[in-house]
C-alpha positions as CSV (number, residue, x, y, z in Angstrom):
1,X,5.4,79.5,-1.5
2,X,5.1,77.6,1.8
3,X,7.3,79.6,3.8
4,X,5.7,82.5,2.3
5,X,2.5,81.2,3.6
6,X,4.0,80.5,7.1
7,X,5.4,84.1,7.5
8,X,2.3,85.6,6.8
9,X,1.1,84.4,10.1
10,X,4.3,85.6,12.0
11,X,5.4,89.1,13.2
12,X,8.4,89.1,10.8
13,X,9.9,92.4,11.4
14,X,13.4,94.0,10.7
15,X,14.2,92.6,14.2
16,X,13.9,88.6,13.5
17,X,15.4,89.0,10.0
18,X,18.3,87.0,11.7
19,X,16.3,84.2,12.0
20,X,13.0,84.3,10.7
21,X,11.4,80.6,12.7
22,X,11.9,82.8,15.9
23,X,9.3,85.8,15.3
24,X,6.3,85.2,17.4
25,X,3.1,84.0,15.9
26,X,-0.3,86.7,15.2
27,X,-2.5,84.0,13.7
28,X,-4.9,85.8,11.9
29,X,-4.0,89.4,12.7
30,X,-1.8,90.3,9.7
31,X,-5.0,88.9,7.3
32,X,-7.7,91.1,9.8
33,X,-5.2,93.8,9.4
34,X,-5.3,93.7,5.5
35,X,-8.9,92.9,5.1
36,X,-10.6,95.8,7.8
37,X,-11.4,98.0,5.0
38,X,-12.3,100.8,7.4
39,X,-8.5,100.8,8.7
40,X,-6.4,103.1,6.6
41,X,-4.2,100.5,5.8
42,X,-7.2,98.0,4.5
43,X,-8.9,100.7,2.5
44,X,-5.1,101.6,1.1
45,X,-5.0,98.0,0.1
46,X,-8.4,97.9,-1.3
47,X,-7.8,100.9,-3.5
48,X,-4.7,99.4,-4.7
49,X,-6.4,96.5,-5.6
50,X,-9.2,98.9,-7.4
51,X,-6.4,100.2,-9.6
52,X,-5.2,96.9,-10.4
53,X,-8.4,95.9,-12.2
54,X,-8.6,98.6,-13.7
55,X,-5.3,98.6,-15.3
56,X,-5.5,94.7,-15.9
57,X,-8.9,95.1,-17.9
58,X,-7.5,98.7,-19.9
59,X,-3.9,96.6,-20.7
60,X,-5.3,93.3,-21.6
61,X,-7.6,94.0,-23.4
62,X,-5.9,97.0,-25.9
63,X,-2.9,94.3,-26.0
64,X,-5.4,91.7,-27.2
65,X,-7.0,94.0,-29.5
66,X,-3.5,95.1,-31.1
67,X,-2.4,92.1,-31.2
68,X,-5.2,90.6,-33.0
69,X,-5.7,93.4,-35.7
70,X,-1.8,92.8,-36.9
71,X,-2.3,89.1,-37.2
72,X,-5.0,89.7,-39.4
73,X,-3.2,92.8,-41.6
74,X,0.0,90.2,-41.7
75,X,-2.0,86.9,-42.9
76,X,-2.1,88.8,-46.5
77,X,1.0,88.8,-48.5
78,X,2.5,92.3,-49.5
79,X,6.2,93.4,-49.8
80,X,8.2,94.0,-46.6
81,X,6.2,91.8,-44.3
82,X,8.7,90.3,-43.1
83,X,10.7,93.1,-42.1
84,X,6.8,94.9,-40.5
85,X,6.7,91.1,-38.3
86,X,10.6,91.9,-37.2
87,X,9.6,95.4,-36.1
88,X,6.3,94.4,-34.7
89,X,8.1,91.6,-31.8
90,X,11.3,94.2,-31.1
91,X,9.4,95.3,-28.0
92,X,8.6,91.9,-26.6
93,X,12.5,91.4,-27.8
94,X,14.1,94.1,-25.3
95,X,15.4,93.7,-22.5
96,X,12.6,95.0,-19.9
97,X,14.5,97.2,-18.1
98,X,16.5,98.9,-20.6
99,X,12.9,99.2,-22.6
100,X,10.9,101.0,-19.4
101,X,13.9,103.1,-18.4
102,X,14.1,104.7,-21.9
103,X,9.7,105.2,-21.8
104,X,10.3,106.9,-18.0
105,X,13.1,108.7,-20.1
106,X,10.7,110.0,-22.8
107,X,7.7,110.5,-20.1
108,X,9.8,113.1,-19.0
109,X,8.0,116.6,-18.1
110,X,11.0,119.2,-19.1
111,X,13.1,116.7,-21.1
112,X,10.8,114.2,-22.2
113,X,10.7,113.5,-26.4
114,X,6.5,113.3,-26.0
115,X,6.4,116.3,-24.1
116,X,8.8,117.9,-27.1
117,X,6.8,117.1,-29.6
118,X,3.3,117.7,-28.8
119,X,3.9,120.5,-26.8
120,X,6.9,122.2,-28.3
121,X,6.7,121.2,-31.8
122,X,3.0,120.8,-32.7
123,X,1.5,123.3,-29.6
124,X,-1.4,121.0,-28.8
125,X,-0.9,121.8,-24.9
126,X,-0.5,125.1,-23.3
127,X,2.3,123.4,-20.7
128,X,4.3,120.4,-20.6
129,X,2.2,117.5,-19.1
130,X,3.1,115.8,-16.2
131,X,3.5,112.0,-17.5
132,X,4.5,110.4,-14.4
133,X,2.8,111.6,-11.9
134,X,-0.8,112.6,-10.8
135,X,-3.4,111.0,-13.1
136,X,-1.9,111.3,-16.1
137,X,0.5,108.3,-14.3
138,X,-2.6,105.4,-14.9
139,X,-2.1,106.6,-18.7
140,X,1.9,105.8,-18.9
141,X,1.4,102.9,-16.8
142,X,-0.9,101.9,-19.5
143,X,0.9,102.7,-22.4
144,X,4.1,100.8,-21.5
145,X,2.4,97.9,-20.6
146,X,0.5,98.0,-23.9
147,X,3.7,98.5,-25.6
148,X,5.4,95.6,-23.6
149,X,2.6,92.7,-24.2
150,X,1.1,93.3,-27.4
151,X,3.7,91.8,-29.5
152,X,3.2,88.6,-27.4
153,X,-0.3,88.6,-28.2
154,X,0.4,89.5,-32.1
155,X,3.1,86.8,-32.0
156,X,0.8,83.7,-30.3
157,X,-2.7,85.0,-32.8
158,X,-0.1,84.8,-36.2
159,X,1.0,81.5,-35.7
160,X,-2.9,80.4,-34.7
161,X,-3.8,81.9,-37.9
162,X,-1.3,80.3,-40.1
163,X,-3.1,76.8,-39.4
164,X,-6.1,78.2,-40.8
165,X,-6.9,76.3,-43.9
166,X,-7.0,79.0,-47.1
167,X,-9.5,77.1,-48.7
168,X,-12.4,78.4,-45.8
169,X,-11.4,82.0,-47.0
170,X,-11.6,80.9,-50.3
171,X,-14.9,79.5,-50.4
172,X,-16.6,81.9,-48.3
173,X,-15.4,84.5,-51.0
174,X,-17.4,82.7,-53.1
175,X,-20.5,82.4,-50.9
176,X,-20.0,86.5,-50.9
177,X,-19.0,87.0,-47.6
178,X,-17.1,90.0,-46.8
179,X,-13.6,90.7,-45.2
180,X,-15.5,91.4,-41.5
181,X,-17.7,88.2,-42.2
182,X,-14.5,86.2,-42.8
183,X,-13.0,87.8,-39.4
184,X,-16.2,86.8,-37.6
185,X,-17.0,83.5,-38.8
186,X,-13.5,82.3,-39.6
187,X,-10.7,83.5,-38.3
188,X,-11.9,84.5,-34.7
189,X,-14.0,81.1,-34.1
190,X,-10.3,78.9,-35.0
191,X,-8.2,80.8,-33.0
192,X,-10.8,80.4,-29.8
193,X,-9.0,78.3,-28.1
194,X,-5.5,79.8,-28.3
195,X,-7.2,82.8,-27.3
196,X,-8.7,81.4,-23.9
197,X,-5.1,80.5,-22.8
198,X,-3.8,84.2,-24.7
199,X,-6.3,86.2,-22.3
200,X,-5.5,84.1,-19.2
201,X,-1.3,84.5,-19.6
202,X,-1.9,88.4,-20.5
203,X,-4.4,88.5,-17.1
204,X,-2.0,86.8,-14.8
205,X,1.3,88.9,-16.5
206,X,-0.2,92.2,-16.3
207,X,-2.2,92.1,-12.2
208,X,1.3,90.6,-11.4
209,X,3.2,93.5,-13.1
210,X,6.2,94.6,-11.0
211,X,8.9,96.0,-13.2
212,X,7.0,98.3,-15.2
213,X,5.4,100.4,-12.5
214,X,8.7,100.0,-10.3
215,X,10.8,100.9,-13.4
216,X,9.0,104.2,-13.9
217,X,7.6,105.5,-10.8
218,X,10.4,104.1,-8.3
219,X,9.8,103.2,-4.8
220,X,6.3,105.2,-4.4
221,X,3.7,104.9,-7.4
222,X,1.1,107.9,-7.5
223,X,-2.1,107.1,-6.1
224,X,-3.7,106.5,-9.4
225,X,-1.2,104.0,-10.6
226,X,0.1,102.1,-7.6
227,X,-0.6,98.7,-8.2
228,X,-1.3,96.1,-5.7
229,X,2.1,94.1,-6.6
230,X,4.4,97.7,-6.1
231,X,1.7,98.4,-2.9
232,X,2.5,94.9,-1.3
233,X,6.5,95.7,-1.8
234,X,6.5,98.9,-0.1
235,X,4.2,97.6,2.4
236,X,7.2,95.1,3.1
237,X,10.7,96.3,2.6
238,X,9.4,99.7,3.4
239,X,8.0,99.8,6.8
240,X,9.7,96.5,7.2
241,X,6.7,94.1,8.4
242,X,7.3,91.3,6.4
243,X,4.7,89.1,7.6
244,X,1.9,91.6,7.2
245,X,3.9,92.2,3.3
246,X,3.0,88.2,3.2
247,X,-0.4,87.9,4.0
248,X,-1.2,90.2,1.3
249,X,1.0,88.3,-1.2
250,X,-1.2,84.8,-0.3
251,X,-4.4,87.2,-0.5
252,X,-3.2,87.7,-3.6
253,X,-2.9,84.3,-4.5
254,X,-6.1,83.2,-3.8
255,X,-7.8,85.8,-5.5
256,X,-5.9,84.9,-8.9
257,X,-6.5,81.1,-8.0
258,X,-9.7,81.8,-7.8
259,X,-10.3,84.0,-11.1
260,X,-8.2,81.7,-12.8
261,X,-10.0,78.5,-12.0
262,X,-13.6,80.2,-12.5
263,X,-12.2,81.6,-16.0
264,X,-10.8,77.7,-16.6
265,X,-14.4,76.5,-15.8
266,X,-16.4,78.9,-17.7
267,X,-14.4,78.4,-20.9
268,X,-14.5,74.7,-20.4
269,X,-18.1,74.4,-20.4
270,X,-18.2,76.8,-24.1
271,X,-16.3,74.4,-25.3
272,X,-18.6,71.4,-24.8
273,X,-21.6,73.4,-25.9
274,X,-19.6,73.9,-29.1
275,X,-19.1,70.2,-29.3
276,X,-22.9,69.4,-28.2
């Protein structure tokens, strides 16, 4: 992290990659560079970063939302639960790269399975839909990273849950509360704190995201789905400027430093109000 922080106030080019100490010093210009969001290249990395948010909120938020209803539907007891729990974690269980190959595989325009089956199977489009590039691009960047961290989140909330005394459930039955009262005044005030730290590892995972987007899209993401972490890489080993690739990397860092330490705070202070 420190010499990443050093480079990013060097001119680190292909021609010092030799030695790396002897590439002159810019001070502040690769951080001016990134941050004149007039520039093309500032307003590049601003819309990047626009995307990123976007995606982060969208991903974390289904994933927490998936992963939350299953916990709940596997608390009750019913025949082949264990095998639905199995099949529920097998995509936080593959390999990453043999998982987002296969999804660029079946994202496919002419050969894709989706594109088979809703276009040539059940007709609901009037031409094979372009998954992987364009706008549609934001959707499949989506969907795999949905696919990828929801079983995480399913997998942190069901062993919250299991600590959940059955004797609150049982007793609010008989006070007549309802299954969405029990959800709402049991379940999801127990598992609070396991979901602060759930939300906070899915945030940091998902802006940070590398090898989904690079898995699918390859060197160049569309416009609507080049995140700031693919953005920064091509910005680097593409045109080769290192330093100005690091500056953006420690931008980077201070932004989620920053997020991370306001989100820390805020939850914190909830948590002494609950005790006060």
């Amino acid at each position: 992290m420190v010499v990443g922080v050093v480079m990013s106030f060097k001119e680190l080019t292909q021609f010092y990659l030799r030695d790396w100490t002897q590439a002159p010093w810019t001070a502040l210009s690769n951080y001016e560079v990134a941050v004149d969001f007039d520039a093309p290249i500032g307003a590049a990395l601003l819309d990047s970063f626009a995307v990123t948010c976007l995606f982060t909120v969208v991903a974390v938020s289904l994933s927490w939302l998936l992963g939350t209803t299953a916990a709940i539907l596997m608390q009750e007891t019913f025949r082949g639960r264990g095998l639905l729990r199995a099949l529920f974690l097998t995509p936080y269980a593959l390999p990453i790269y043999a998982a987002v190959i296969t999804w660029a595989f079946i994202l496919q325009r002419d050969n894709g399975m989706l594109n088979h089956v809703i276009h040539d199977q059940l007709g609901l489009t009037s031409d094979p839909t372009f998954w992987l590039i364009g706008d549609n691009s934001f959707v499949s960047l989506v969907l795999v990273a949905v696919w990828r961290n929801w079983p995480f989140a399913f997998l942190i909330l069901m062993a919250a849950m299991q600590n959940i005394p059955q004797e609150q459930y049982e007793a609010a039955q008989l006070d007549g509360a309802g299954v969405w009262q029990q959800i709402r005044r049991i379940t999801l005030p127990s598992v609070r704190p396991v979901n602060q730290v759930l939300v906070l590892v899915l945030f940091l995972w998902t802006f940070n995201d590398f090898n989904v987007p690079y898995l699918l899209f390859g060197r160049a993401a569309p416009e609507s789905a080049n995140l700031i972490s693919l953005h920064i890489y091509q910005s680097s080993f593409g045109t080769w400027n290192f330093g100005f690739g690091s500056a953006m990397s420690v931008l980077l860092l201070l932004f989620l430093l920053l997020v991370t330490a306001g989100y820390l705070l805020f939850t914190s202070r909830g948590r002494k109000g609950e005790h006060v």
